[in-house]
C-alpha positions in Angstrom: 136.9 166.0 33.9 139.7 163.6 34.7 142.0 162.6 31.0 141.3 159.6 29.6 144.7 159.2 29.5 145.9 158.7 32.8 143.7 155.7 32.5 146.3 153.8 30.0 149.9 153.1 31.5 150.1 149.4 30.2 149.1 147.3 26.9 145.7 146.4 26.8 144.2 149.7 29.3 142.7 151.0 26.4 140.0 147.9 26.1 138.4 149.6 29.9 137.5 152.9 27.9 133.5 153.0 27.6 133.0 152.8 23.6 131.3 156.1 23.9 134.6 158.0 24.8 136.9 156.9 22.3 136.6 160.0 20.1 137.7 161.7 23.8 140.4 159.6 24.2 141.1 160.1 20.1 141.2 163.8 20.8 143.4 163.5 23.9 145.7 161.2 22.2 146.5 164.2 19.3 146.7 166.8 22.0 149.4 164.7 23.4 151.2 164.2 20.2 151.1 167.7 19.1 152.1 169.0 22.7 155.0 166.5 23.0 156.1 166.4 19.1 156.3 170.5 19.2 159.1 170.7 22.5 161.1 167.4 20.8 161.0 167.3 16.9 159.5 163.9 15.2 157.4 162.5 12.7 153.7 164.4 13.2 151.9 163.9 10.5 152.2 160.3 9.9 151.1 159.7 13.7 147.9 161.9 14.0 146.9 159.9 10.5 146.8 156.8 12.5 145.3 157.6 16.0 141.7 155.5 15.3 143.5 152.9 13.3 146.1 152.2 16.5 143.2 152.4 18.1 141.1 149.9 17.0 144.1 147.5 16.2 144.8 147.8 20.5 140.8 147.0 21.0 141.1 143.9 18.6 144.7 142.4 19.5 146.0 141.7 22.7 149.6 142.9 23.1 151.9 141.5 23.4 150.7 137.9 22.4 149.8 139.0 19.3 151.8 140.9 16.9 151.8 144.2 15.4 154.0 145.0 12.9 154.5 148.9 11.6 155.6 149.1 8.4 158.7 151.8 8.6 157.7 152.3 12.1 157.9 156.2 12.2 153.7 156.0 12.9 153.9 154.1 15.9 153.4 156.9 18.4 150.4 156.1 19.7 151.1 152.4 19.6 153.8 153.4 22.0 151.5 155.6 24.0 149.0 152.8 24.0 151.7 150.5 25.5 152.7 152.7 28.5 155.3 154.6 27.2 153.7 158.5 27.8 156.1 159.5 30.1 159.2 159.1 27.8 157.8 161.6 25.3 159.4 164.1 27.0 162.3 162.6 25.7 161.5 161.6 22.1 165.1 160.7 19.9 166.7 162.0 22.2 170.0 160.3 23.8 168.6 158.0 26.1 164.8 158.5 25.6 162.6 156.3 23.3 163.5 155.7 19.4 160.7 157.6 17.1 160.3 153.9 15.7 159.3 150.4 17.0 162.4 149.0 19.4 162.0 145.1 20.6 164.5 146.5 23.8 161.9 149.2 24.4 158.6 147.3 24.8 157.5 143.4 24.5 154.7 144.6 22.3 157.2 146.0 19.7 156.9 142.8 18.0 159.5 144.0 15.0 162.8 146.6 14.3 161.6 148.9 11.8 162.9 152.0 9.9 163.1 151.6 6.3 160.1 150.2 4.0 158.1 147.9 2.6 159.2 145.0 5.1 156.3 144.6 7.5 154.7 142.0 5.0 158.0 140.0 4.7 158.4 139.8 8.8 154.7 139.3 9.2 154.6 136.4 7.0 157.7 135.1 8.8 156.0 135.5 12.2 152.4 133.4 10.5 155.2 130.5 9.6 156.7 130.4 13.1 153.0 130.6 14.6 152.0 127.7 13.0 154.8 125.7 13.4 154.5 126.2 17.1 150.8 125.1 16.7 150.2 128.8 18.1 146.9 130.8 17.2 148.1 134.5 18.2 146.5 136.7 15.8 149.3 138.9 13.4 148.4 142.1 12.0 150.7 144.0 9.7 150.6 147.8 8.8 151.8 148.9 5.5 151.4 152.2 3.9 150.2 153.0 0.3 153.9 154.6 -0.4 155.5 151.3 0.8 153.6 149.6 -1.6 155.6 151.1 -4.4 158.7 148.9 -3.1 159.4 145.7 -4.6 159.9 144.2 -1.5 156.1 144.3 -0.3 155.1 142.6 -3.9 157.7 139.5 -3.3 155.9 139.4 0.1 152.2 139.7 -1.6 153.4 137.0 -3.7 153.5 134.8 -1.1 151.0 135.6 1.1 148.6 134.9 -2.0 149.2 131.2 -1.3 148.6 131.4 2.7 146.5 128.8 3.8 146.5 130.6 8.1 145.3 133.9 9.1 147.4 137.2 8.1 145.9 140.6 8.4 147.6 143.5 6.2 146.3 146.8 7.1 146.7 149.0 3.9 146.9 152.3 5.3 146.2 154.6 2.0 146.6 158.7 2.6 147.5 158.9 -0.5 151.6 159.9 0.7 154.8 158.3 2.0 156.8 161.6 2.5 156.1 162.9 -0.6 153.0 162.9 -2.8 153.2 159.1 -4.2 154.3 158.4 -8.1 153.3 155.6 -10.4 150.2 152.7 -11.2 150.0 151.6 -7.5 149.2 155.0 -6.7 146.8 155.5 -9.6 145.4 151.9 -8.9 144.1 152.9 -5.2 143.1 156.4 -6.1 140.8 154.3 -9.0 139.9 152.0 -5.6 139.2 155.3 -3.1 136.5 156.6 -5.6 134.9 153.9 -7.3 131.8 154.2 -4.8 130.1 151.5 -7.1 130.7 148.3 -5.5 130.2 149.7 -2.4 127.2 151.4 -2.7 125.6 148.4 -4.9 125.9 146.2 -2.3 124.7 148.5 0.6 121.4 149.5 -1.0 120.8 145.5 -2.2 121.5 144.3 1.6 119.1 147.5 2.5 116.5 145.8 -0.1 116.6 142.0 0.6 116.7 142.5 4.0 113.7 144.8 4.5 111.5 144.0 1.7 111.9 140.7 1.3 110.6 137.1 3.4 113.6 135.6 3.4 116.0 138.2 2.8 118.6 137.9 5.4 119.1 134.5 4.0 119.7 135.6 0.6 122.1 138.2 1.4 123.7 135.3 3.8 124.0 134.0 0.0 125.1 136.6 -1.5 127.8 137.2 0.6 129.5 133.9 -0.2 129.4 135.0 -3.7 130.8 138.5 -2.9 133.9 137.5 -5.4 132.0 137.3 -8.7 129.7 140.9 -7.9 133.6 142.4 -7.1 135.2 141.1 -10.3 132.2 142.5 -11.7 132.2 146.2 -10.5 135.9 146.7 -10.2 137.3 144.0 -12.8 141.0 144.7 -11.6 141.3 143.4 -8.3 145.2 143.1 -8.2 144.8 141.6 -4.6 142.4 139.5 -5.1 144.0 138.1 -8.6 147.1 137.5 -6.5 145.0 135.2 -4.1 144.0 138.0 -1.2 141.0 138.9 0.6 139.7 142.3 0.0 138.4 143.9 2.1 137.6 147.9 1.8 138.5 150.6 1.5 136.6 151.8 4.5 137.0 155.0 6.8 140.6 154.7 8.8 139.2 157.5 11.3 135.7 155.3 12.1 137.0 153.1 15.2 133.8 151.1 14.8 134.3 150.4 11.2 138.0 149.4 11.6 137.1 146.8 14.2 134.2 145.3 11.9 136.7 144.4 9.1 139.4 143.2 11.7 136.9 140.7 12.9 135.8 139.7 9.7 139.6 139.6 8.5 140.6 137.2 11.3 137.7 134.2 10.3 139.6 134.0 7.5 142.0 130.9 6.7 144.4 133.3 4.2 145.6 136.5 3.7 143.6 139.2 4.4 143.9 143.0 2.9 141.9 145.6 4.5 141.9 148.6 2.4 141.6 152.1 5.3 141.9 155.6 3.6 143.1 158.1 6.3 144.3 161.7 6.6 148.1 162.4 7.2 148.7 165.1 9.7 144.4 164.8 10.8 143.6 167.3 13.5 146.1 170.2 13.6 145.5 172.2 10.2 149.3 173.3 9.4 150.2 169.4 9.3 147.3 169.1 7.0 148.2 171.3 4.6 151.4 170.2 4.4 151.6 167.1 5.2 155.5 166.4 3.5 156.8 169.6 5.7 155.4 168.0 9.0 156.5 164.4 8.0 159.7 164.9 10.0 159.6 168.1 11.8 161.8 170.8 14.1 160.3 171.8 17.6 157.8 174.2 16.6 155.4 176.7 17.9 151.9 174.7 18.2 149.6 178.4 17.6 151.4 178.7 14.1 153.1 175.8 13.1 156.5 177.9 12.8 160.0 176.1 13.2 161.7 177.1 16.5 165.1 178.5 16.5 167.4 180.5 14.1 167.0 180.0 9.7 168.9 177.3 9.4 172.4 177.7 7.2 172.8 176.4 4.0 173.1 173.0 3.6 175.0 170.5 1.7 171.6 169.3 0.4 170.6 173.0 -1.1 174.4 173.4 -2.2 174.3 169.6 -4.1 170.6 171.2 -5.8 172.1 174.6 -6.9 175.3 172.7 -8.3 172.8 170.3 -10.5 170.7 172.8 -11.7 173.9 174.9 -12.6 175.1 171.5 -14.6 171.8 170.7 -16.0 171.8 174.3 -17.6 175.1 173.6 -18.9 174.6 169.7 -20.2 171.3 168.7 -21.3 172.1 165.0 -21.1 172.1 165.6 -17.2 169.1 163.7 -15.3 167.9 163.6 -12.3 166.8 160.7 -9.8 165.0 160.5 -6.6 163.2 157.4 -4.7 160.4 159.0 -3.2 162.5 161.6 -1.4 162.2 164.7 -3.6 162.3 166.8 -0.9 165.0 165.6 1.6 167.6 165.2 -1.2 166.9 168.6 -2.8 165.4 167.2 -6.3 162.2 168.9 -5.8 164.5 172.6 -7.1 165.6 170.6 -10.2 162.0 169.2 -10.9 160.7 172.9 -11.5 163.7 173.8 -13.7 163.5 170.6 -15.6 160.6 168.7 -15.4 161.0 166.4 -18.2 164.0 165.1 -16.9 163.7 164.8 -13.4 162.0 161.3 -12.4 160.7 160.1 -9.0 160.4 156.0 -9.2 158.8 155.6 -5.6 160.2 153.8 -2.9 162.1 151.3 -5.0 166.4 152.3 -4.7 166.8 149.1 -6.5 164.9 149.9 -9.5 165.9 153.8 -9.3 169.4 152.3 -9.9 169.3 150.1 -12.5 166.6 152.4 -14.2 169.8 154.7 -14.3 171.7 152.3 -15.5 169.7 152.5 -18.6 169.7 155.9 -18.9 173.8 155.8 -19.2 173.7 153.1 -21.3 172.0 155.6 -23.6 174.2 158.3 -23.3 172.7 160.6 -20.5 174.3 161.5 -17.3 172.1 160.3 -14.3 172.6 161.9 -10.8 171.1 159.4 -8.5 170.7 161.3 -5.2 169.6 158.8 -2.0 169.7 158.9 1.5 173.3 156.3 2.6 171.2 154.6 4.7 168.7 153.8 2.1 171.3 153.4 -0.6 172.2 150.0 1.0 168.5 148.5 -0.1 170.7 148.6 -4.2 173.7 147.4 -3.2 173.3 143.9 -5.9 172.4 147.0 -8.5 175.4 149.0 -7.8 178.0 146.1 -8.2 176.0 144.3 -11.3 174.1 146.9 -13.2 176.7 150.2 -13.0 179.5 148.5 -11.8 180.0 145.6 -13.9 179.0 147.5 -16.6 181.3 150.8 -15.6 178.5 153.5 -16.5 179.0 156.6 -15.4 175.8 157.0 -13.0 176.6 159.4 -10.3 175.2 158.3 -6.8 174.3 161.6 -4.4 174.6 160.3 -1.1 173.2 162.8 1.4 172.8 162.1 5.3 176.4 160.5 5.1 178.1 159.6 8.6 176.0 160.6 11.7 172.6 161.8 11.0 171.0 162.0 14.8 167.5 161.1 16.0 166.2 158.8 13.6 169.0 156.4 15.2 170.2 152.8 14.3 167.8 152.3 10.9 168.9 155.8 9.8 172.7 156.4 10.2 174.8 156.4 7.2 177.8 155.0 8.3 178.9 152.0 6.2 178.4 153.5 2.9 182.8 154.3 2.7 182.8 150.5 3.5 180.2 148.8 0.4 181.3 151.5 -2.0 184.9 152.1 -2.0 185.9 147.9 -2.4 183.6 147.5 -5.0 185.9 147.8 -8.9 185.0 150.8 -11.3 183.6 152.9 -8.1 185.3 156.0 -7.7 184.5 157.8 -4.0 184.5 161.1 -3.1 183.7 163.2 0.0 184.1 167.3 -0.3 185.8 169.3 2.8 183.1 172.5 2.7 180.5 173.5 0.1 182.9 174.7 -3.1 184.5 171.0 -3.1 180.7 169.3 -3.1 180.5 171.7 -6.6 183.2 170.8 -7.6 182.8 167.3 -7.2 180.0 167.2 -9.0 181.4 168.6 -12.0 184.1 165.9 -11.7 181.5 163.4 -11.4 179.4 164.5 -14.7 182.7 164.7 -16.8 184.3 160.8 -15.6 183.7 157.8 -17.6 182.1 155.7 -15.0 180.6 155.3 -11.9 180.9 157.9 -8.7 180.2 158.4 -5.8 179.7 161.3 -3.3 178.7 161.3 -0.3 178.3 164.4 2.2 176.6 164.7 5.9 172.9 165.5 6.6 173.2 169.8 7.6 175.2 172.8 7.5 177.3 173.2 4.8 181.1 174.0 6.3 182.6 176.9 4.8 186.0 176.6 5.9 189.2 176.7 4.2 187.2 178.7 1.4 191.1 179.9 -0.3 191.8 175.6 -0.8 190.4 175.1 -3.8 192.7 172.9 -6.1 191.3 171.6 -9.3 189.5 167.5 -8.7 191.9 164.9 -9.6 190.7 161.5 -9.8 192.4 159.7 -6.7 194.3 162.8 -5.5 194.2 164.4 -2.1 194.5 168.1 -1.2 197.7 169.4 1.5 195.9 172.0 3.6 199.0 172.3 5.9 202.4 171.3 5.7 204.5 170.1 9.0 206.6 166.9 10.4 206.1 163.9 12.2 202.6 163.9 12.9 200.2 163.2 9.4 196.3 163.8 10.3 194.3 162.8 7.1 190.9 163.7 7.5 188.0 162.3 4.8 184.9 164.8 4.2 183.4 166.3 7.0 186.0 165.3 9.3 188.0 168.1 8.1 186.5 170.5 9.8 186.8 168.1 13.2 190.5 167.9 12.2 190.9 171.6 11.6 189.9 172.0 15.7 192.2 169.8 16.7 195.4 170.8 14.7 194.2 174.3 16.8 194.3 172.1 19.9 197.6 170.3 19.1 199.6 174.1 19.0 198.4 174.6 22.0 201.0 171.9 23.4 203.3 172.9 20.9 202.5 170.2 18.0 202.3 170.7 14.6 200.7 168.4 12.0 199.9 168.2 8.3 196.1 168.3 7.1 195.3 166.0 4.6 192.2 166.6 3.1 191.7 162.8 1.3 189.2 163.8 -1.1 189.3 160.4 -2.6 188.3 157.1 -0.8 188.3 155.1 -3.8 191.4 155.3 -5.3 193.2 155.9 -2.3 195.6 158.4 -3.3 198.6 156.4 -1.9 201.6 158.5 -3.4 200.4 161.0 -0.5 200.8 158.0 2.2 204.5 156.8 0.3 205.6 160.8 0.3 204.1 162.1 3.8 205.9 158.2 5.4 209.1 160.3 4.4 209.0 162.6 7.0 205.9 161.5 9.9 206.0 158.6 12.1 202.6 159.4 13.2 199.2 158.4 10.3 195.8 159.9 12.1 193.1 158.7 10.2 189.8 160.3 10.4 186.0 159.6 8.9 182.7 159.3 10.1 182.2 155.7 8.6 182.4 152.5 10.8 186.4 151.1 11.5 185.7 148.0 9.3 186.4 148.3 5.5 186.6 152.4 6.3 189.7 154.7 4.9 191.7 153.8 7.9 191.6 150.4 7.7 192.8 150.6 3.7 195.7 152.8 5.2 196.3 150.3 8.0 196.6 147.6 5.6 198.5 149.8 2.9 201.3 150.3 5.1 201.6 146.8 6.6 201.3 145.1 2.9 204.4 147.7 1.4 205.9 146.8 4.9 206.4 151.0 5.2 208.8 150.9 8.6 208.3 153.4 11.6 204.6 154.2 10.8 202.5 154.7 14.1 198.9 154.7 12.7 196.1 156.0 14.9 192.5 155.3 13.4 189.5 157.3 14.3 186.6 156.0 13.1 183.1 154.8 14.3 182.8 152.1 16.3 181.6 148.6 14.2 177.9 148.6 16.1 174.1 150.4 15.3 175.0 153.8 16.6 171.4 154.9 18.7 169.2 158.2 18.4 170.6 161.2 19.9 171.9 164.5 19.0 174.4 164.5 15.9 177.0 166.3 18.6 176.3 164.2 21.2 177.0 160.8 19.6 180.2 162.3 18.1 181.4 163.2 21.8 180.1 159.9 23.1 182.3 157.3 20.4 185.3 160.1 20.9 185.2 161.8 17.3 184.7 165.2 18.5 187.6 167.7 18.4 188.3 167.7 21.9 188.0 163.5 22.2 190.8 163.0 19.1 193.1 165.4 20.8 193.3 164.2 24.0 194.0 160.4 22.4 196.8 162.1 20.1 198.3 163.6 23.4 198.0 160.3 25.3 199.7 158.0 22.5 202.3 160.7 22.0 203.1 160.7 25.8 203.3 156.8 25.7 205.8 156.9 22.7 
């Protein structure tokens, strides 16, 4: 029997498949996922939560006219295979393939960038303004998840949508997860609305009655219907979306094709905002992404028979070094605490939530609130340890400045997945946290060479009056230069070698880039000194004034975009103190959105691997 799926290459194929084979097609469409996802890496168990949902949503909207908005995006797989894009699974987040989220360059009927949460609403409701004004009637459909709906962002957009006199269909999308298992009353609100069977069931068996035993009876329900509000207030008395002016509609079976489409053509009759309410099942149809759904959010290659990672154990990495060194200071300081917005896992927090429960707090997807809340933790005399993702640390950047800032409280700020992360791409690379951070007054800035200086960072950070920061790359944890292990001095660098003429000061995980190419520079006879900078905010400039004493040639290195990065503040250093003879070579990432790709890839292809940053040294020296 042929696949179903050689039957959709474009947008709209899916709408020739006989109703009776979309369960087939349903089928296929996981077999695909789960073939593709196990050679490449993604996000699995997000995507085979949504196959009937993406489903019916391609049956009822017709791409790319209408718009379909995914809410973080990384569940958009079989949008994207729905929209003729099979072929480049082969090459998933990889350099040059598709982006694991939804790309307006890749496809017309990728109606919105996404990456980070809570924002379809916001864009939605900005697409229904533009719609009318245009005197359009394209139907707009957005996709949120229950976890995104513990972001404030998605309650300033329900806050307007409530007053929404057009059509707007929200797609609640409740398996009861973002990454981790969600926290807090939105989660306990739609776990009250997944299992309170009594509306649902009252009005079932009283359409069942009126219908069939009465003359009449279709008329009455007819009725009825219309007065659908007051019977829901009066079975489920807290209906937050309809208080806040929302149609609700739910919650109904995500995985039922059938029932998806009956609400979405209800929804769209309506002159308002319309919520429907689907409960599916993250990682639905292979069992090892249903029992662990959070292990299979983002996963490795892995062998489809057993669900096992491919490849060697990984190494340990700066995430498990950061978790050890808290645990180590919470033992030690019972005024530490620790922080996470919804990412438990990825940042390590999940070690120190056995150890100490009681003081280890997950707020949700909400960076802004899991800042301030910290805020008000130091203002009471505790020790907060904030740890967030950099690229997700940029959603609290008015908190930083105005509620720790301002206030100079010592909350320190764990920034993992600093510089390059890799395959997640544009939305997910921390590289402009050196750049928000280090201008900002009372922020201190740190980056560690190897694993002993992240520990001993931390300690630094736990003991100083005010607010820090430290930020360290997603991975392996270096290891070298383990004998360089000078005491933490706010705003003091560390010499690792000592020459003439040629200066290479390297910030965080560029030392170990910079330790391959002082190897690289004795090949042709050079020498240099290694700088490891340690600090980006204070800058330790006595270093710059004592090393301008003896080298002619500053090479800057950090894995942080060129504007408002270390080298620029050394640029501008020596061209404000007017320091003579000073030839300054700045490596640094390029100011653009760096794409998906392999972490050593992308360093090769903007010229900040080992091998790049030598051959530039060589070439300036030559043109000297």
């Amino acid at each position: 029997m042929p696949n179903l799926l050689d039957k959709i290459n474009k947008a709209n194929d899916i709408k020739n498949i006989n109703p009776q084979d979309y369960k087939k097609l349903a089928d296929e469409i996981r077999y695909f996922l789960i073939s593709n996802v196990s050679k490449t890496g993604g996000h699995l168990a997000s995507n085979l939560g949504v196959v009937e949902l993406t489903m019916a949503l391609h049956l009822f909207l017709d791409l790319p006219k209408d718009k379909l908005i995914w809410d973080v995006g990384h569940q958009s797989y079989t949008h994207k295979i729905l929209t003729g894009r099979k072929e480049g699974f082969a090459k998933l987040r990889q350099m040059g393939g598709i982006s694991g989220f939804p790309k307006r360059k890749e496809s017309e009927c990728d109606s919105f960038d996404t990456g980070h949460s809570s924002t379809a609403i916001s864009a939605a409701l900005g697409m229904v303004k533009a719609r009318d004004l245009k005197g359009e009637n394209n139907k707009i459909v957005a996709v949120i998840g229950d976890g995104a709906l513990t972001g404030g962002l998605a309650y300033e957009a329900l806050n307007n949508a409530g007053r929404l006199k057009s059509n707007l269909i929200i797609i609640l999308n409740d398996n009861k997860m973002s990454i981790s298992k969600n926290v807090g009353g939105m989660a306990n609100y739609l776990a009250k609305l997944r299992t309170n069977t009594k509306y649902t069931d009252f009005k079932e068996n009283m359409e069942n009655i009126l219908t069939s035993k009465l003359p009449g009876g279709k008329d009455i329900v007819s009725r009825l219907k219309r007065s659908k509000d007051a019977i829901k207030h009066f079975m489920l008395p807290n209906m937050l979306f309809e208080d806040m002016g929302l149609t609700y509609i739910g919650p109904i079976d995500g995985h039922n094709i059938n029932s998806i489409l009956s609400a979405l053509n209800t929804a769209s009759r309506a002159n308002k905002a319309v919520v429907i309410h689907v409960i599916t099942k993250k990682g639905k149809g292979y069992v090892p992404a249903e029992k662990h759904p959070s292990k299979y959010h983002g996963i490795d290659p892995f062998y489809i028979n057993n669900g096992k990672t491919k490849g060697k154990a990984k190494a340990e990495t700066y995430t498990k070094v950061f978790s050890s060194a808290l645990i180590k200071a919470a033992e030690k300081n019972e005024k530490v605490v620790a922080i996470t917005a919804a990412m438990p896992y990825g940042t390590g927090l999940h070690a120190f939530k056995k150890v100490f429960p009681n003081r280890f707090f997950d707020v949700g997807i909400a960076e802004e609130h899991a800042v301030t809340f910290a805020a008000g933790l130091a203002t009471e005399g505790l020790r907060p340890v904030v740890a967030i993702y950099s690229t997700f640390l940029q959603r609290s950047y008015d908190q930083i400045i105005h509620d720790v800032c301002i206030n100079n409280l010592p909350v320190v700020f764990a920034i993992d997945r600093a510089g390059i992360c890799g395959k997640d791409g544009e939305t997910h690379q921390g590289i402009f946290d050196l750049s928000f951070l280090s201008h900002i007054p009372n922020m201190v800035v740190m980056a560690p060479k190897n694993k002993w200086e992240l520990e001993d960072m931390l300690e630094f950070a736990l003991a100083y009056d005010g607010p820090v920061a430290i930020r360290y790359p997603k991975g392996e944890a270096y290891q070298g230069f383990a004998e360089y292990r000078e005491p933490v001095i706010l705003g003091k660098s560390e010499i690792l070698s000592k020459a003439e003429k040629i200066a290479i000061l390297a910030v965080g995980s560029m030392v170990k880039t910079a330790e391959a190419v002082l190897e690289k520079l004795k090949e042709h006879d050079l020498d240099a000194t290694l700088v490891n900078v340690r600090f980006v905010s204070p800058i330790d400039y006595e270093m710059i004034d004592e090393l301008s004493k003896d080298h002619h040639i500053f090479i800057t290195m950090e894995d942080n975009v060129r504007t408002g990065g270390f080298g620029q503040m050394v640029s501008d250093y020596i061209c404000r103190n007017n320091i003579q003879n000073i030839r300054h070579i700045n490596f640094s990432i390029p100011d653009m959105f760096i794409e998906h790709g392999e972490v050593d890839e992308l360093f090769r292809k903007y010229g900040l691997d080992a091998d790049s940053i030598s051959r530039k040294i060589l070439d300036e020296l030559e043109n000297e």
